[in-house]
C-alpha positions in Angstrom: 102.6 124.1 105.0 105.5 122.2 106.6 108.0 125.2 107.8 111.7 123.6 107.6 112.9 122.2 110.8 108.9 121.8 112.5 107.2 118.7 112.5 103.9 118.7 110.3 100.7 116.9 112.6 98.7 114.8 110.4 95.3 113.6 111.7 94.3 110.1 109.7 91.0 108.8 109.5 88.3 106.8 107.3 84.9 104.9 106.8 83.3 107.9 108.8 79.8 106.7 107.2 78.3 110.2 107.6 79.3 110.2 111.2 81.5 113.2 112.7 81.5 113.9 116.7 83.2 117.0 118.7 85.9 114.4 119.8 86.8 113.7 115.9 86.7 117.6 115.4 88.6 118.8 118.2 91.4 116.4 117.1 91.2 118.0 113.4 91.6 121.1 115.1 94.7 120.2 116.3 96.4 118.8 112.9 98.1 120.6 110.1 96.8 118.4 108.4 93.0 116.0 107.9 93.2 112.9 105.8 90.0 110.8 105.1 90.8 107.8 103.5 87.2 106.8 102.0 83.4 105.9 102.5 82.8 109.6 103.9 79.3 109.6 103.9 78.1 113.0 103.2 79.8 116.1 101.6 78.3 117.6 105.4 81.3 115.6 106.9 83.8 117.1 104.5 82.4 120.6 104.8 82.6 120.4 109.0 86.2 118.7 108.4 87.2 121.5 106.2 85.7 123.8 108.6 88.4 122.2 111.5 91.5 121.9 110.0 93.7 123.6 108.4 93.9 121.3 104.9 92.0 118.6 104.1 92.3 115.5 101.5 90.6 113.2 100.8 89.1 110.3 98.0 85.8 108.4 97.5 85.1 105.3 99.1 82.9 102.6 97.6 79.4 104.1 99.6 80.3 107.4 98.7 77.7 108.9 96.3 78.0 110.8 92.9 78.4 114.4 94.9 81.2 113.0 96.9 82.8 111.7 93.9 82.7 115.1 92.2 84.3 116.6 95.2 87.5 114.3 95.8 89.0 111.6 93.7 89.4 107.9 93.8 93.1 108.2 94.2 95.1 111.1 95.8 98.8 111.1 95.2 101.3 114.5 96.7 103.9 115.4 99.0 103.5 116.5 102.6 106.9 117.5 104.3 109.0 115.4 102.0 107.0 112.1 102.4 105.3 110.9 99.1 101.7 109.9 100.3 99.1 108.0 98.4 95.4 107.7 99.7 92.9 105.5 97.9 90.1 103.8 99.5 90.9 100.0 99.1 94.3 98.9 98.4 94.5 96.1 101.6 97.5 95.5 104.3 101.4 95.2 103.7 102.2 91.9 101.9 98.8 91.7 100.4 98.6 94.4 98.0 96.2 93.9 95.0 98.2 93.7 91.8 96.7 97.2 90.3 97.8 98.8 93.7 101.9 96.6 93.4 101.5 98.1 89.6 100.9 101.8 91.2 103.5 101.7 93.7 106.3 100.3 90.9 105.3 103.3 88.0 105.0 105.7 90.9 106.5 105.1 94.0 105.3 106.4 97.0 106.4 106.4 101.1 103.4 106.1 102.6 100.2 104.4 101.3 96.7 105.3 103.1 93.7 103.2 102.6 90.4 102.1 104.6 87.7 100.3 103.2 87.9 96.8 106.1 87.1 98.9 108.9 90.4 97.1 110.4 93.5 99.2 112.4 96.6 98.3 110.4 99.8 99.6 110.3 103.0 97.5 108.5 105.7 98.1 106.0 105.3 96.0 102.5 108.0 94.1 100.9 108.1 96.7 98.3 110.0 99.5 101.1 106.0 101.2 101.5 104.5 102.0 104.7 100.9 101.3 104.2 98.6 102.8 107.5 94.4 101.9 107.4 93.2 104.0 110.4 90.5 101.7 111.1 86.7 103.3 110.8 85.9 106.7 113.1 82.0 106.1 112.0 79.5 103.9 114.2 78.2 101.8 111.3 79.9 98.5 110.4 81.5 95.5 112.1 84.6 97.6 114.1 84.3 97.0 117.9 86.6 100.6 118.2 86.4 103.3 116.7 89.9 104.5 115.8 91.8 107.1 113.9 95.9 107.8 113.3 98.1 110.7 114.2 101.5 111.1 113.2 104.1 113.8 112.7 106.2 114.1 109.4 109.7 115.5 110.2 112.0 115.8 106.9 110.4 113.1 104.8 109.6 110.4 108.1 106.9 109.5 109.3 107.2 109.8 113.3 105.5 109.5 116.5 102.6 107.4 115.4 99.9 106.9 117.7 96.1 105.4 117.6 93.4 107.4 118.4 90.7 105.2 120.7 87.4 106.7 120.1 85.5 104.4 122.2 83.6 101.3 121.2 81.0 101.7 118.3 77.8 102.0 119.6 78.9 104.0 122.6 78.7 107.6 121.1 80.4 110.1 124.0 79.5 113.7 123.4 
């Protein structure tokens, strides 16, 4: 998708819970690219993302029943632009990384690692050189004050111009 020389827009979120607004939409719209990092909710929330952007990926998070599971995969590994990505649902922040995801990351590196699952905005580089992004949660159920998403650009293989999304608090739903 990424013509040589233009920045590819990647739209970044997770934990929707079944929840989708016009705000989330119109900012898919806008992307090259949709990322869901996990707990989806409902395959109606991948169909209306597919439905918005242009391509979509995304995995299973642990709420996620055995349709969702069918239709994308615990782990999601591929290119975009020239940066190696890997999305899985629970992998936890730079310089905490589990030992199966350390394990991943050495057999198979990757520049970019995506996960969700703590409902928590993070964004840091681990010790092992990986930039690992959680978007926070975009759905109104769980213990996030914000709702938040991630948009980026990738330009030759970097990740650049990262900015949060601020969806407004969670039980505040604006049309």
């Amino acid at each position: 998708m990424n013509t040589k020389g233009r920045a590819l827009k990647i739209l970044v979120l997770s934990d929707s819970h079944g929840h989708l607004d016009d705000r989330i939409l119109a900012h898919a719209a806008e992307a090259d690219e949709v990322w869901h990092a996990g707990d989806v909710g409902s395959l109606d929330v991948v169909d209306r993302l597919a439905s918005a952007s242009k391509v979509l990926r995304g995995v299973y998070g642990n709420i996620d029943d055995a349709a969702l599971r069918r239709t994308w995969p615990l782990n999601q590994r591929f290119t975009a632009g020239g940066l190696r990505v890997w999305i899985t649902h629970i992998a936890g922040p730079a310089g905490r990384l589990p030992k199966d995801i350390k394990a991943g990351l050495k057999a198979d590196p990757v520049d970019l690692l995506v996960c969700g699952h703590s409902h928590i905005l993070r964004v840091g580089q681990d010790a092992s050189g990986v930039l690992c992004m959680n978007p926070g949660a975009c759905g109104v159920h769980g213990f996030h004050k914000v709702r938040t998403m991630l948009r980026f650009t990738i330009q030759e293989g970097k990740v650049e111009n990262l900015s949060v999304i601020e969806l407004g608090a969670r039980g505040a739903l604006q049309p």
